[in-house]
N, C-alpha and C positions, 0 to 999 in steps of 0.2 A: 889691335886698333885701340886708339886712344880715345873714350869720350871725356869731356866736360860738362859736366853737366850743374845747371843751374837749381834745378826740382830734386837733386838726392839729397838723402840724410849722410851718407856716408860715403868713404873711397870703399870700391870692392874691384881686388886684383886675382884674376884665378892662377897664376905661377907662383906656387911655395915658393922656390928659388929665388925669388926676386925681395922678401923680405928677409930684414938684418934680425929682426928678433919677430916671433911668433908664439904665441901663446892662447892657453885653452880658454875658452869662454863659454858661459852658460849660452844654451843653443837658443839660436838666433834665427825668428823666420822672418825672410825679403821678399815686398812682395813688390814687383814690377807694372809696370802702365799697361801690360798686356791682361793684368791680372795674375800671371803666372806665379808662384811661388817657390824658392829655394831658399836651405838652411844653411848655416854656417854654424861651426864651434870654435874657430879659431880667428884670432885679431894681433893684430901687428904694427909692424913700422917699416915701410917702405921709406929708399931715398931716391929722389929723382934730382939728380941734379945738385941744386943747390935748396931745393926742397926736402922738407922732413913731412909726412905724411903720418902722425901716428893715430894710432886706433882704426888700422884699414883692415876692414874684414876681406880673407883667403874663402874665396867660392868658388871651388872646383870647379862645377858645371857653368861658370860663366865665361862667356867667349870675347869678353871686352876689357878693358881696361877702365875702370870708371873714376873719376875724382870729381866728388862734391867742390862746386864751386864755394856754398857757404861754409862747410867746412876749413876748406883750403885758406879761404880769405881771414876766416876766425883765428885758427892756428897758429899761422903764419905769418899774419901782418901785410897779404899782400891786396894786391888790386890783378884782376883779369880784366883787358879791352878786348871788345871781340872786334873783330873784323870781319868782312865779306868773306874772305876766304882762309882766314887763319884768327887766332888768338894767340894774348903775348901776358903773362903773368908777369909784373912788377912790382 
């Protein structure tokens, strides 16, 4: 599952495999709306597409796909519209 989210600091991808390069980093605590808390040590670069995602922290124990809207936007140079039922990153 894919979110977008508006409120993150950061992209967090739990599939190693899905990043081109991967690298260790001072450990990292994420703390969620539920209050919950999970660490990370390592950060990366994911590609999607025609998207470069770099500095996306790998969190095993997460069950989502997350990409910071402000990040994303910062990056990148793009613009998100949302819609009713979908979103279109340009």
């Amino acid at each position: 599952t894919w979110i977008l989210d508006n409120g993150a600091t950061d992209h967090i991808f739990p599939f190693k495999s899905t990043f081109t390069t991967l690298t260790p980093i001072s450990l990292i605590s994420i703390r969620f709306p539920n209050q919950q808390f999970v660490t990370t040590k390592f950060s990366g670069t994911f590609v999607l597409g025609n998207l470069i995602l770099h500095n996306t922290l790998f969190v095993l124990d997460f069950s989502v796909q997350l990409i910071s809207i402000p990040k994303l936007s910062n990056s990148n140079d793009c613009l998100v519209i949302f819609y009713k039922n979908h979103s279109v990153i340009v």
